[in-house]
Residue frames as qw, qx, qy, qz and C-alpha x, y, z in Angstrom:
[[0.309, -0.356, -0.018, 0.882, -8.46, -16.65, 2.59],
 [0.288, 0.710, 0.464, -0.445, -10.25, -13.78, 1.38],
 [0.639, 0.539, 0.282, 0.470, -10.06, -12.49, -2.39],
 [0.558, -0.086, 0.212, 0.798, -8.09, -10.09, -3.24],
 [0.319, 0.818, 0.413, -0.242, -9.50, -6.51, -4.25],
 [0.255, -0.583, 0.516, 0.574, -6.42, -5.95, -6.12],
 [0.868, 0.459, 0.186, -0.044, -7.43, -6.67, -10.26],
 [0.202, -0.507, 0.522, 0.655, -5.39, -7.13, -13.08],
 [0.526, 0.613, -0.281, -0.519, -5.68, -6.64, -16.64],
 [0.231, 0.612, -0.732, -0.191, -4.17, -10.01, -16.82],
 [0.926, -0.187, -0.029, -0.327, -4.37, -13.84, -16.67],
 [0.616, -0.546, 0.549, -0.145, -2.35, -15.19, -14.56],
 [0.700, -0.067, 0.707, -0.073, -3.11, -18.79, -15.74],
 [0.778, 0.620, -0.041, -0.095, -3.01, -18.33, -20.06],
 [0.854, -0.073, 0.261, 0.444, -0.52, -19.73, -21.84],
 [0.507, 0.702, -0.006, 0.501, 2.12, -17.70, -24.00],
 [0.375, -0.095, -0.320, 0.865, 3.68, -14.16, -22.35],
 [0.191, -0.895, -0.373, -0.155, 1.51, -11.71, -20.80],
 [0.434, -0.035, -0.199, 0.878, 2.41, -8.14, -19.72],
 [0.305, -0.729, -0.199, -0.579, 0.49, -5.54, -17.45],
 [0.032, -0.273, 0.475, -0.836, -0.44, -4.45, -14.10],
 [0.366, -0.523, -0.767, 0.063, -2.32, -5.29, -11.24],
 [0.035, -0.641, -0.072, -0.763, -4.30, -2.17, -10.18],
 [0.298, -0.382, -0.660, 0.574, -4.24, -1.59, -6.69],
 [0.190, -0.895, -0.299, -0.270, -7.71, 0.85, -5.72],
 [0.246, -0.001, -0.262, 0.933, -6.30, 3.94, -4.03],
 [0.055, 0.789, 0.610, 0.052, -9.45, 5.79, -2.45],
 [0.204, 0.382, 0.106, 0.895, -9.39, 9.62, -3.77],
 [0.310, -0.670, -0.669, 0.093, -10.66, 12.27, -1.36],
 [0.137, 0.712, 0.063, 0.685, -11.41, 15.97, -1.58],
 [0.108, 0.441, -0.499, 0.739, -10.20, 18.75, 0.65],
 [0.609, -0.311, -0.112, -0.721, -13.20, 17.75, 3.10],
 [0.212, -0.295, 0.901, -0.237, -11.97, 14.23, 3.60],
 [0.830, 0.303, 0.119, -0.452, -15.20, 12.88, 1.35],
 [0.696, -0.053, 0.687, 0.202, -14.83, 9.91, -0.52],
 [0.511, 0.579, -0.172, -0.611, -14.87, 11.04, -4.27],
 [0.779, 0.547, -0.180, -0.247, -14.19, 8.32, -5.91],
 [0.715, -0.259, 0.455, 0.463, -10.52, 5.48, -6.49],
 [0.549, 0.732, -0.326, -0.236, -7.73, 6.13, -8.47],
 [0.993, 0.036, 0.042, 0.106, -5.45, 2.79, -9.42],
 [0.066, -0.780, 0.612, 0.112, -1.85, 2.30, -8.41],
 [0.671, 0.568, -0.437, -0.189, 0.17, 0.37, -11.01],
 [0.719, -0.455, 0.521, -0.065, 1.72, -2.84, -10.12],
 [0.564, 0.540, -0.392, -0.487, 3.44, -4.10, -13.31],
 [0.485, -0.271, 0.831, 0.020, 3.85, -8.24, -13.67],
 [0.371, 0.626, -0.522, -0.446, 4.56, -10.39, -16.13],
 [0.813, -0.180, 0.508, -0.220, 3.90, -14.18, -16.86],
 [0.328, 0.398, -0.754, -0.406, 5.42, -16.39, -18.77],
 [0.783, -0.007, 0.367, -0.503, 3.26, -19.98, -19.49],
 [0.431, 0.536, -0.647, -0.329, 4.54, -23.43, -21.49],
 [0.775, -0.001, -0.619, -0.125, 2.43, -26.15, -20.59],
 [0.723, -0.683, -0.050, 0.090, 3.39, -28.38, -17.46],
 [0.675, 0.552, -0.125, 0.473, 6.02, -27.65, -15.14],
 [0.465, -0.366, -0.448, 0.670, 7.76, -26.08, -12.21],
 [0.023, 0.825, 0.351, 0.443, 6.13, -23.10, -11.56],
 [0.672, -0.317, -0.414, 0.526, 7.74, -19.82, -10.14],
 [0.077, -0.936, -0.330, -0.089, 7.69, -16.63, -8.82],
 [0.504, 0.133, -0.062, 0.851, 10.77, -13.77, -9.25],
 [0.248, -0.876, -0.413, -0.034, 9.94, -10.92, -7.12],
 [0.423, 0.071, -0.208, 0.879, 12.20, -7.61, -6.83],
 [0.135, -0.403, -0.202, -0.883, 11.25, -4.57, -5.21],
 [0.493, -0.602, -0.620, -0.102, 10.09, -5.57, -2.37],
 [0.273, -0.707, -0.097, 0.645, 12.17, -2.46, -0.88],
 [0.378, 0.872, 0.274, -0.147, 11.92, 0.13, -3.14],
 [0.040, 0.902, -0.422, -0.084, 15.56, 1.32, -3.20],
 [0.484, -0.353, 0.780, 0.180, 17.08, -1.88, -3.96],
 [0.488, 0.647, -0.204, -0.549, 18.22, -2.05, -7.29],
 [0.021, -0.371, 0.848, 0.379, 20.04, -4.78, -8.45],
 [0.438, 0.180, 0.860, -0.190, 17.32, -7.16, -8.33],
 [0.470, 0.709, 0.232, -0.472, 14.80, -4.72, -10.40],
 [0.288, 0.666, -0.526, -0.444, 17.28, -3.99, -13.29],
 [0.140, -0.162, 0.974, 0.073, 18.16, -8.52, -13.38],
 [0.411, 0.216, 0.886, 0.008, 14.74, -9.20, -13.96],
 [0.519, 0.750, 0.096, -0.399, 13.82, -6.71, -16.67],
 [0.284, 0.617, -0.608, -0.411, 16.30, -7.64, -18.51],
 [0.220, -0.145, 0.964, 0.035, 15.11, -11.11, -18.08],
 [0.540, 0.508, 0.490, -0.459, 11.65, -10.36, -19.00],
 [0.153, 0.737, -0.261, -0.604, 12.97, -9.29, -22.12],
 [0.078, 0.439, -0.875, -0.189, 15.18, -11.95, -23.00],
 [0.472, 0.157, 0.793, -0.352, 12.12, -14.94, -22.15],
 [0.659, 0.017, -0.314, -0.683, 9.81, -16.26, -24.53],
 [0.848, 0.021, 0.106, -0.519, 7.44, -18.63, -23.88],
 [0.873, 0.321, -0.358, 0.077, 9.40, -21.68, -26.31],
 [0.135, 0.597, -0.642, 0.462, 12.18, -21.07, -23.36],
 [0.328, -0.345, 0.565, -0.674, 10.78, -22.16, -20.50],
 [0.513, -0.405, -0.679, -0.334, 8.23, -25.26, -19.84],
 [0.451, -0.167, -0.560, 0.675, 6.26, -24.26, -17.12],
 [0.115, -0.888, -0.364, -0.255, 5.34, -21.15, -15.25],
 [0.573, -0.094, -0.229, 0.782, 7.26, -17.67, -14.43],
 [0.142, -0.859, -0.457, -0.181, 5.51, -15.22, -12.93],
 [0.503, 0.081, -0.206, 0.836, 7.83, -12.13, -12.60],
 [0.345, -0.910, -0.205, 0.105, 7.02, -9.04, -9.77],
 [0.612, 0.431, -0.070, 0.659, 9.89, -6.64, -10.90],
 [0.102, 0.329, -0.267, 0.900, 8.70, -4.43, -8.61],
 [0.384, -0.341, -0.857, -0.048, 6.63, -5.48, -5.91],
 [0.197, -0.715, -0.444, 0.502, 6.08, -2.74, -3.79],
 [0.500, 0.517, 0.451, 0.528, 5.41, -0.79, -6.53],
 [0.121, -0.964, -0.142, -0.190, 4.41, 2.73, -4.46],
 [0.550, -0.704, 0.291, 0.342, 8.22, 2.36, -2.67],
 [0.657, 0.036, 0.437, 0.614, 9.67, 1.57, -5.90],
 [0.286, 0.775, 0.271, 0.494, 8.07, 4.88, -7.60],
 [0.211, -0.969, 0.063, -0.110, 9.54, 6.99, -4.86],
 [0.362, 0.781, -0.347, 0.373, 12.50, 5.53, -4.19],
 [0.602, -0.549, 0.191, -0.547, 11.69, 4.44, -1.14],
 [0.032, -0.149, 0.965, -0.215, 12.78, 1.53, 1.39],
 [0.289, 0.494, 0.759, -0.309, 8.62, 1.61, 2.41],
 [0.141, 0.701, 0.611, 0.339, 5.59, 2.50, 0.74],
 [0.226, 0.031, -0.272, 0.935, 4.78, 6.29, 0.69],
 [0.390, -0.286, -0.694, -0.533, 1.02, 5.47, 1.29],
 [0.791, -0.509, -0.226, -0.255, 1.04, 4.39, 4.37],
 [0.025, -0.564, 0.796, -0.220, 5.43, 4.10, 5.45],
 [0.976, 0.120, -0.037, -0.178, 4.35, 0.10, 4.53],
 [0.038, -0.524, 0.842, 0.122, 7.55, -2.07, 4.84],
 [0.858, -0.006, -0.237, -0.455, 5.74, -5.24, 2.71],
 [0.543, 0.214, -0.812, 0.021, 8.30, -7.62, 4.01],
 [0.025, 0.031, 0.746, -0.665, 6.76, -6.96, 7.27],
 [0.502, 0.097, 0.055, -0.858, 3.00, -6.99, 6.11],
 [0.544, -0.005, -0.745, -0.386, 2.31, -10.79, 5.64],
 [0.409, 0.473, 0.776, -0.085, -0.76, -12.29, 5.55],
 [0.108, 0.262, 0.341, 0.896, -1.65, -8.85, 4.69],
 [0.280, 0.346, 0.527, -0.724, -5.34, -7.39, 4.66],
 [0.225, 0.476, 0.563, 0.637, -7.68, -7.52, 1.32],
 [0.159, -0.865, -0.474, -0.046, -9.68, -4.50, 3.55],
 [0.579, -0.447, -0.014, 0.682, -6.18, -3.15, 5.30],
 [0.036, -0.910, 0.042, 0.411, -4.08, -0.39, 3.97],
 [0.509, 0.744, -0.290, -0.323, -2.03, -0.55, 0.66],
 [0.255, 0.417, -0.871, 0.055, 1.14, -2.55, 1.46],
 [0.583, -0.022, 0.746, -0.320, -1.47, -5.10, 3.51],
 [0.792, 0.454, 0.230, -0.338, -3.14, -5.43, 0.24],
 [0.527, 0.696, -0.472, -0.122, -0.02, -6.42, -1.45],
 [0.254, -0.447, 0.803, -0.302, 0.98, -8.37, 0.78],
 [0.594, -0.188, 0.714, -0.320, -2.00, -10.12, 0.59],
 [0.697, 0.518, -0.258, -0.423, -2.18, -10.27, -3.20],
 [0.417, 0.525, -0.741, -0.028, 0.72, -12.57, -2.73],
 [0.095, -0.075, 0.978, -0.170, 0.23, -14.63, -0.40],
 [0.659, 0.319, 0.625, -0.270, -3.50, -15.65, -1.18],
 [0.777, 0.583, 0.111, -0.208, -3.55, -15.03, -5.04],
 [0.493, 0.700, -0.504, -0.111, -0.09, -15.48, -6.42],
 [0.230, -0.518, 0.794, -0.219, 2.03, -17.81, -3.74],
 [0.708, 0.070, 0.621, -0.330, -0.96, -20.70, -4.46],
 [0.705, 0.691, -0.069, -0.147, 0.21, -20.59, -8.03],
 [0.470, 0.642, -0.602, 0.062, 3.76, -21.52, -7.69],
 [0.898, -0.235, -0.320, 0.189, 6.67, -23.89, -5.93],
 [0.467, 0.048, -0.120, 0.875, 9.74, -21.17, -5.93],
 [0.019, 0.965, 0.247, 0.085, 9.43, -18.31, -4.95],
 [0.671, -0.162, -0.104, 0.716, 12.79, -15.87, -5.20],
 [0.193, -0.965, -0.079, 0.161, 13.38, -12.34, -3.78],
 [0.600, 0.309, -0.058, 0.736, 16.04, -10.52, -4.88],
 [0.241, -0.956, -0.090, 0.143, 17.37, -7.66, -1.99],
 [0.711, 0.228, -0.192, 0.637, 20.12, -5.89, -1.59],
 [0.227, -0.529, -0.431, 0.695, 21.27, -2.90, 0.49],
 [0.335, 0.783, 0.480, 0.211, 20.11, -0.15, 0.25],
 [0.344, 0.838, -0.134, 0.403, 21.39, 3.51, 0.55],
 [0.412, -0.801, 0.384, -0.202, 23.15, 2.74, 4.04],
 [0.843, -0.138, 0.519, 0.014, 24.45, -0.79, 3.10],
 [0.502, 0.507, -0.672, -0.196, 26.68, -2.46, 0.95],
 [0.802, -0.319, 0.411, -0.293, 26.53, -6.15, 0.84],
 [0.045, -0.250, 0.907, 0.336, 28.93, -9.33, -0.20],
 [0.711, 0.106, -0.337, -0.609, 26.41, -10.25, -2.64],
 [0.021, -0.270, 0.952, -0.144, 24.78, -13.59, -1.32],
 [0.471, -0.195, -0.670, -0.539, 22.17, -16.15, -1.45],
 [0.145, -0.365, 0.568, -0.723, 19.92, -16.80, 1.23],
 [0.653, -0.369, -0.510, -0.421, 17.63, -19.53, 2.49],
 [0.635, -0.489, 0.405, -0.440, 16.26, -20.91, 6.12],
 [0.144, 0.271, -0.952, -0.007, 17.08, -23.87, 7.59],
 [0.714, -0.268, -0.114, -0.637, 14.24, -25.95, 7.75],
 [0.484, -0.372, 0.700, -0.370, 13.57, -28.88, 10.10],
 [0.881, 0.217, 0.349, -0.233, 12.68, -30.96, 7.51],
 [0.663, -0.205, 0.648, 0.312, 15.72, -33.13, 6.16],
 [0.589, 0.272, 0.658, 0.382, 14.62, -33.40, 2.51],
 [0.078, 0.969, 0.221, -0.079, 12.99, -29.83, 2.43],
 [0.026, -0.979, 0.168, 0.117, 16.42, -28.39, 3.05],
 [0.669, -0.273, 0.567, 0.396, 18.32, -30.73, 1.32],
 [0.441, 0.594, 0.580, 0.340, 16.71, -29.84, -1.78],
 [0.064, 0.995, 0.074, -0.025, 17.12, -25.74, -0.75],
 [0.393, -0.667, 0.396, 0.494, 20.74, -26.37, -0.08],
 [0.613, 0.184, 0.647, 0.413, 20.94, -27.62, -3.69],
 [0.259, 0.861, 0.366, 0.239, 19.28, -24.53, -5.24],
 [0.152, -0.960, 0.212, 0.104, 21.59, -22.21, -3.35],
 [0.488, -0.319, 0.588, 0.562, 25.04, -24.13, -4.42],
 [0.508, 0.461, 0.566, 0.457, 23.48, -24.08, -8.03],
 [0.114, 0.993, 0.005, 0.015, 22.26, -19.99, -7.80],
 [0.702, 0.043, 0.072, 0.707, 26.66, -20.16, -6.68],
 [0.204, -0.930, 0.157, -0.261, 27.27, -16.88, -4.86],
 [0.389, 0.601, -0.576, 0.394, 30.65, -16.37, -3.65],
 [0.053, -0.022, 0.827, -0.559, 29.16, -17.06, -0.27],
 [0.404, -0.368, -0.589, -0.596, 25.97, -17.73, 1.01],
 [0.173, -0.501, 0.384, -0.756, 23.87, -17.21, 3.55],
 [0.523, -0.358, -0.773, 0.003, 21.81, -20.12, 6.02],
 [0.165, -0.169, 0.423, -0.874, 19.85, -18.41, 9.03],
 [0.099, 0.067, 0.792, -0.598, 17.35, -19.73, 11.47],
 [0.094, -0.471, -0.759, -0.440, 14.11, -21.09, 10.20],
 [0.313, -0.624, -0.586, 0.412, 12.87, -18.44, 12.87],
 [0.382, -0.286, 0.083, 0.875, 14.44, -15.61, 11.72],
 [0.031, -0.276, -0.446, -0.851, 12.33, -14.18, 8.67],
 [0.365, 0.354, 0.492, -0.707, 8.94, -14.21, 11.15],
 [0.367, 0.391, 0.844, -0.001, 5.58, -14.54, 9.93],
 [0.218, 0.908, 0.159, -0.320, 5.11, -11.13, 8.83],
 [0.046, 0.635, -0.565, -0.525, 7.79, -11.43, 6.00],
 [0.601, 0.381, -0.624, -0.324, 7.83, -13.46, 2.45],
 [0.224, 0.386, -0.891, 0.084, 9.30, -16.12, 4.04],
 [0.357, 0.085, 0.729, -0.579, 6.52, -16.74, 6.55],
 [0.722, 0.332, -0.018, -0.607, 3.89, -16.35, 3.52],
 [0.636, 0.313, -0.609, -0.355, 6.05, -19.59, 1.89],
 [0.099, 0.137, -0.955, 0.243, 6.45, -21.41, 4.73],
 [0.599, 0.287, 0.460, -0.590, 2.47, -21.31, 5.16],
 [0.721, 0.439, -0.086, -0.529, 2.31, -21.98, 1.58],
 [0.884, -0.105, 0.434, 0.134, 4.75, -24.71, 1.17],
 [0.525, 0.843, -0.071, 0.086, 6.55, -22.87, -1.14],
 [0.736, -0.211, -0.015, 0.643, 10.41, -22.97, -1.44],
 [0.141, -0.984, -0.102, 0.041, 12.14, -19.35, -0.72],
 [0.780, 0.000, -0.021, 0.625, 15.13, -17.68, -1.62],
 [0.114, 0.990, 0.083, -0.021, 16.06, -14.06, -1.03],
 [0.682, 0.396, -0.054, 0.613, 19.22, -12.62, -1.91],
 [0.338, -0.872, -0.009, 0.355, 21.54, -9.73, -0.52],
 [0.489, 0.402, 0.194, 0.750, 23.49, -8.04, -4.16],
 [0.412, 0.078, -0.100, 0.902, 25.63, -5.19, -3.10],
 [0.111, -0.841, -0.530, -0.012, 23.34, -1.81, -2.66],
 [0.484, -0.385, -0.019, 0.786, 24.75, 1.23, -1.28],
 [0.177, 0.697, 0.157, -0.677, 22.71, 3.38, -3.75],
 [0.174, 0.584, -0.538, -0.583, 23.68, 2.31, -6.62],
 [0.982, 0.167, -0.030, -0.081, 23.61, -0.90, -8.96],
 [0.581, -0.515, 0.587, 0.232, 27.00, -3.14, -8.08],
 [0.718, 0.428, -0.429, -0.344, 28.10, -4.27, -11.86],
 [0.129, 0.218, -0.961, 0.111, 30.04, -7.16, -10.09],
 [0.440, 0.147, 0.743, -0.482, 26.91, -8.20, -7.72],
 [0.774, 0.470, 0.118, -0.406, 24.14, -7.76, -10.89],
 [0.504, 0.326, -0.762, -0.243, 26.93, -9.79, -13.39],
 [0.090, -0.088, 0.911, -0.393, 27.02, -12.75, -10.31],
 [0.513, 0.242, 0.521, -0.638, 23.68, -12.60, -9.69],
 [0.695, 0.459, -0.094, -0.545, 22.36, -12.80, -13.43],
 [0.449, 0.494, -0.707, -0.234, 24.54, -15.49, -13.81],
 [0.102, 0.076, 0.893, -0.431, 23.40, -17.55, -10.95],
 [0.586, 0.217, 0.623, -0.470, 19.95, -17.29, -11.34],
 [0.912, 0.228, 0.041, -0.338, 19.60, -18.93, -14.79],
 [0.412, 0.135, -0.900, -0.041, 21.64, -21.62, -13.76],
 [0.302, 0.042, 0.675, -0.672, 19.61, -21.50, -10.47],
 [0.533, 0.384, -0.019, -0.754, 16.40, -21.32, -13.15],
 [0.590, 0.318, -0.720, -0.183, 17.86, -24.47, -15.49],
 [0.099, 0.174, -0.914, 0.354, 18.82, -26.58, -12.20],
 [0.457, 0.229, 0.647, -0.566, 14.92, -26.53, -10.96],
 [0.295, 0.298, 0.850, 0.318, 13.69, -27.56, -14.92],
 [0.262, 0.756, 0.483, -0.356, 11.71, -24.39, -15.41],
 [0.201, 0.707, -0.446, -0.511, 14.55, -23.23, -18.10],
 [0.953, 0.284, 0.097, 0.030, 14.69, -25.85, -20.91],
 [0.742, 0.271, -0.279, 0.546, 18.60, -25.26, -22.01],
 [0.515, -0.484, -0.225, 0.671, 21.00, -23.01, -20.00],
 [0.289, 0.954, 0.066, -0.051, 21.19, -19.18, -20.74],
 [0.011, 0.846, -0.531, -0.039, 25.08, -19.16, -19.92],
 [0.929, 0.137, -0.342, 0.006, 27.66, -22.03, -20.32],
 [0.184, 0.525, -0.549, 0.624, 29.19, -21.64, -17.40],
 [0.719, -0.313, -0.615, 0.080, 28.82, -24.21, -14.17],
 [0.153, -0.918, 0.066, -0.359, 28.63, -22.79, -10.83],
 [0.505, 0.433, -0.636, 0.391, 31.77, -22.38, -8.69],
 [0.490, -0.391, -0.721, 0.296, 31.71, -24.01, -4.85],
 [0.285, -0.781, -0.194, -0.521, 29.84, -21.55, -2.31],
 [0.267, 0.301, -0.603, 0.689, 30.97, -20.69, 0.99],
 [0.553, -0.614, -0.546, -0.139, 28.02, -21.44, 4.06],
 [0.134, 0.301, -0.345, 0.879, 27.58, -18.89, 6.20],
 [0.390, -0.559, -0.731, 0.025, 25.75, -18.12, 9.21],
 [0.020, 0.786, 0.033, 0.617, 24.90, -15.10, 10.48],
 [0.281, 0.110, -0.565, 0.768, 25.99, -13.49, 13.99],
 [0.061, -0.769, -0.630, 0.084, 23.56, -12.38, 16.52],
 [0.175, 0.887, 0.046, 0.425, 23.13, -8.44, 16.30],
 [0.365, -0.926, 0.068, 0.072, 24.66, -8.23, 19.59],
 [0.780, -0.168, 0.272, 0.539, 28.32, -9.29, 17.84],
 [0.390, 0.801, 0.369, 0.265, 27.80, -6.70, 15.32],
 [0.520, -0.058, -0.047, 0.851, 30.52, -4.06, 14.91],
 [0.002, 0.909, 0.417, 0.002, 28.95, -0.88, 16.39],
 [0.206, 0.608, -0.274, 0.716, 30.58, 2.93, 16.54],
 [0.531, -0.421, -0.657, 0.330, 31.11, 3.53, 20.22],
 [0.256, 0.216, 0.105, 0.936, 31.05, 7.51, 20.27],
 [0.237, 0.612, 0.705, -0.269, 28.49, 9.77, 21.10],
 [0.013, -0.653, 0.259, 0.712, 30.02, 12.66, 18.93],
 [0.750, 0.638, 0.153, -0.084, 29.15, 11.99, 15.04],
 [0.128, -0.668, 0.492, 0.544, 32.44, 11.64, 13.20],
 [0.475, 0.609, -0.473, -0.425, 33.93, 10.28, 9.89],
 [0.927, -0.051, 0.370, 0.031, 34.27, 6.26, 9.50],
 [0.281, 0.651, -0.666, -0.232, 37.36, 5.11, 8.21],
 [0.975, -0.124, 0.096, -0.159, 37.04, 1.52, 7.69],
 [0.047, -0.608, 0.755, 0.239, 40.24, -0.43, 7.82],
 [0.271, -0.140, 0.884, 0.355, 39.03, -3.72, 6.29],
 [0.393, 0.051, -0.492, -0.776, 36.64, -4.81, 3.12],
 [0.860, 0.087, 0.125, -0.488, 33.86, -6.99, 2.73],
 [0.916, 0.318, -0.234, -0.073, 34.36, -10.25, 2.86],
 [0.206, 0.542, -0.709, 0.400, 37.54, -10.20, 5.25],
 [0.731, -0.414, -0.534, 0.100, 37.85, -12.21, 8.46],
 [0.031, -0.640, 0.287, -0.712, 38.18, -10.19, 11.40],
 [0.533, -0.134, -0.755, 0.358, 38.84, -11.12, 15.52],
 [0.293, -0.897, -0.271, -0.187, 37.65, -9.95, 18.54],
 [0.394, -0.739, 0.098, 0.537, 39.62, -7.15, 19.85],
 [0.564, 0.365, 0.321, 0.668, 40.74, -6.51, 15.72],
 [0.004, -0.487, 0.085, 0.869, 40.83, -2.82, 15.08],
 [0.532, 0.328, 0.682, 0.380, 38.77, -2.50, 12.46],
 [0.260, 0.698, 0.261, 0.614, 38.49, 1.20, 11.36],
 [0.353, -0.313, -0.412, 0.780, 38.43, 4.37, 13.33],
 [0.024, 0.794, 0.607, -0.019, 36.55, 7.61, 13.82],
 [0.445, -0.053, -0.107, 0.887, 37.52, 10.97, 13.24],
 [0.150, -0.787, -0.562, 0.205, 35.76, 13.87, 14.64],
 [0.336, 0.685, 0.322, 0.561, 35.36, 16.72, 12.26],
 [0.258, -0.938, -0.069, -0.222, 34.57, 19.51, 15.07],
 [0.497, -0.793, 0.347, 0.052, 37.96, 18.81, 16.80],
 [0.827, 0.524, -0.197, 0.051, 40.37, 17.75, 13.62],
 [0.189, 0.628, -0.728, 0.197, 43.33, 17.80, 15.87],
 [0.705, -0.321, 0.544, -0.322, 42.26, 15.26, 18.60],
 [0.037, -0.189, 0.911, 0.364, 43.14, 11.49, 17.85],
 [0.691, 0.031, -0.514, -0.507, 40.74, 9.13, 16.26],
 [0.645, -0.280, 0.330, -0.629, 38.60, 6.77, 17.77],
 [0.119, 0.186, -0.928, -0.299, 39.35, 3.09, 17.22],
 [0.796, -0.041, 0.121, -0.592, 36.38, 1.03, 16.47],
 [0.397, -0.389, 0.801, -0.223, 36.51, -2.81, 18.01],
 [0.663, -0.125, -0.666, -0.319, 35.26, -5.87, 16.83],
 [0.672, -0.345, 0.342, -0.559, 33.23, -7.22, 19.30],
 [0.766, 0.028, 0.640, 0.054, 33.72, -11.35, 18.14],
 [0.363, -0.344, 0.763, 0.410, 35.01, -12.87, 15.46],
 [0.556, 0.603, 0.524, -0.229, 33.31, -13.52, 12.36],
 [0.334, 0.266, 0.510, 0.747, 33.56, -12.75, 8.27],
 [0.033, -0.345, -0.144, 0.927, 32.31, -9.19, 6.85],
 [0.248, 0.680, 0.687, 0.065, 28.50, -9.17, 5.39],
 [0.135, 0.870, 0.446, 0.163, 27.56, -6.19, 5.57],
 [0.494, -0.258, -0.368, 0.745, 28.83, -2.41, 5.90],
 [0.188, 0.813, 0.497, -0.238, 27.89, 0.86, 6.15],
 [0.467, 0.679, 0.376, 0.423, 27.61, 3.40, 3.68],
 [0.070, -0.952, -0.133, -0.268, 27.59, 6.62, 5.26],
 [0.686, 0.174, -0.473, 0.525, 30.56, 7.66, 6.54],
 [0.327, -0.393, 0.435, -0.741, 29.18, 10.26, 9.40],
 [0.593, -0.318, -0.737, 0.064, 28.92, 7.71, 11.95],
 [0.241, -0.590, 0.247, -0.730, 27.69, 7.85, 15.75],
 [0.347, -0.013, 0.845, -0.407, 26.97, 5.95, 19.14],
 [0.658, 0.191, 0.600, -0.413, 24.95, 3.05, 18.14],
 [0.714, 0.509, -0.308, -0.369, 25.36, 2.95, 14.29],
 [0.884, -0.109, 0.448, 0.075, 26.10, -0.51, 13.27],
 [0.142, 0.732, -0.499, -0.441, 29.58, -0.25, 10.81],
 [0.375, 0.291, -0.860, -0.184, 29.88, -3.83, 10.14],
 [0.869, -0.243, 0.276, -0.330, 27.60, -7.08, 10.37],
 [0.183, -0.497, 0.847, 0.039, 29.18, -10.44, 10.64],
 [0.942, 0.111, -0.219, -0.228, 28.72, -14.33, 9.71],
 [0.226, -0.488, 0.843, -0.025, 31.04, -17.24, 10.65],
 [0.246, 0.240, -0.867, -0.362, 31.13, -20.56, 8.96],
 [0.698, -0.237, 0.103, -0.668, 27.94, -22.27, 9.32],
 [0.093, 0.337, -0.926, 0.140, 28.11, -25.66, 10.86],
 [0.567, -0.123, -0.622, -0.526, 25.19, -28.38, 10.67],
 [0.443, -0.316, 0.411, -0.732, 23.12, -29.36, 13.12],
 [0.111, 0.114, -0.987, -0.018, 23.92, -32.98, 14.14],
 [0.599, -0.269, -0.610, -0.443, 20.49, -35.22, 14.39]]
């Protein structure tokens, strides 16, 4: 694979703690559309180094507007030294670094969505070149790799852990183990198909890297329940793979729930074509049936008429829901999951 034209001020591979930025070139061009010259968009990342060891990669920000993740691992950078850890942690707080300075789900460079930009491009456009920073210059440096999402301003999610199911026995005996140790109220399992090649997941399953990504609350905000959970799962998640020498908390994790997602077409949709008001009638994290009522619509322009009921389509537990409450034909109000059940030999 081709180098990177992404630099950093940094070395990767020294020992101790390092702390800077990989400069992504940005080419600068006057009212004319000449080349004049590059200016350098910040990428900030952070290594810890202690000898041998499991080596891994914490990566928030790979949507811009999803906070919980970003805030969990600065305050872990902080907290780290070097005498912690044996090993290698190689921390991307903010990986899509132009969506994370705007605010943004995508890049505003190029409207880049990086989980969709692996391989990448070292020649491509901005979020290709991040993309491919990671998967040719950083992904060949570790074994873990974990993503931390969450929703973002249209979503709220039952904070959960998430890995694929791989076809290899030992491969995903060893991921279920990391996800009962991270110890999210639930968790998620989904279809070793599902992330595609053109997300993270695809970049570890080329690299042989194990992959976790996460889904902690969102909705626009930071969840204090989802970021306490979370920070407390990943360093036992961090201790359990040997890359933390003692624990950070003394607290063991409590049994997970296995979940499998629905396909989209079960998904609880509005059925309207009029925009109204979503009233949800249950929470995250209920069980709902098909034919349940689960909320209803009311329709602002005509405040006397009744409300709209909105159906479950199939059974299934509440993931996800939306945020906004002006809803319309086709918005999705609620995704689903239903107990995930193994997949005899």
């Amino acid at each position: 694979m081709s180098k990177s034209k992404i630099w950093s001020d940094i070395d990767l591979d020294a020992e101790g703690k390092s702390a800077g930025y990989f400069r992504l070139p940005l080419a600068v061009h006057d009212k004319s559309g000449d080349d004049v010259g590059y200016n350098f968009e910040p990428i900030p990342v952070v290594t810890l180094r202690n000898g041998g060891g499991p080596r891994v990669l914490l990566m928030a920000g790979n949507h811009g507007n999803e906070y919980e993740g970003q805030v969990m691992l600065m305050k872990l950078i902080r907290r780290l030294q070097p005498k912690d850890i044996r090993g290698q942690i190689i921390f991307l707080p903010a990986a899509n670094a132009p969506a994370v300075r705007a605010d943004t789900r995508i890049s505003p460079l190029d409207d880049g969505n990086l989980n969709r930009y692996f391989p990448g491009n070292p020649d491509g456009p901005p979020t290709a070149m991040i993309a491919h920073l990671i998967e040719a210059e950083i992904l060949p440096r570790v074994q873990y790799a974990f993503d931390f999402h969450s929703g973002s301003r249209s979503m709220e999610y039952l904070p959960c852990g998430v890995i694929a199911r791989s076809a290899e026995p030992d491969r995903f005996a060893h991921s279920l183990e990391y996800l009962k140790a991270f110890g999210m109220p639930v968790s998620m399992i989904i279809d070793q198909s599902t992330g595609g090649d053109s997300a993270l997941i695809g970049a570890c399953r080329r690299a042989g890297v194990y992959h976790m990504s996460t889904e902690l609350g969102g909705g626009g905000t930071v969840s204090l329940k989802a970021l306490s959970i979370a920070e407390h799962g990943l360093a036992r998640l961090l201790h359990h793979i040997g890359v933390l020498r003692e624990p950070l908390m003394d607290e063991q994790a409590l049994p997970t729930r296995l979940l499998h997602r629905v396909p989209a077409r079960d998904y609880i949709y509005a059925g309207n074509t009029e925009r109204g008001l979503f009233e949800p009638f249950v929470a995250l994290g209920e069980e709902v049936r098909e034919g349940q009522t689960v909320g209803q619509i009311h329709f602002t322009t005509a405040p006397w008429g009744e409300a709209e009921p909105v159906i479950a389509r199939a059974d299934g537990i509440t993931m996800c829901r939306r945020i906004p409450a002006r809803t319309g034909l086709g918005d999705c109000v609620f995704n689903l999951a239903r107990d995930w059940q193994p997949v005899s030999a």
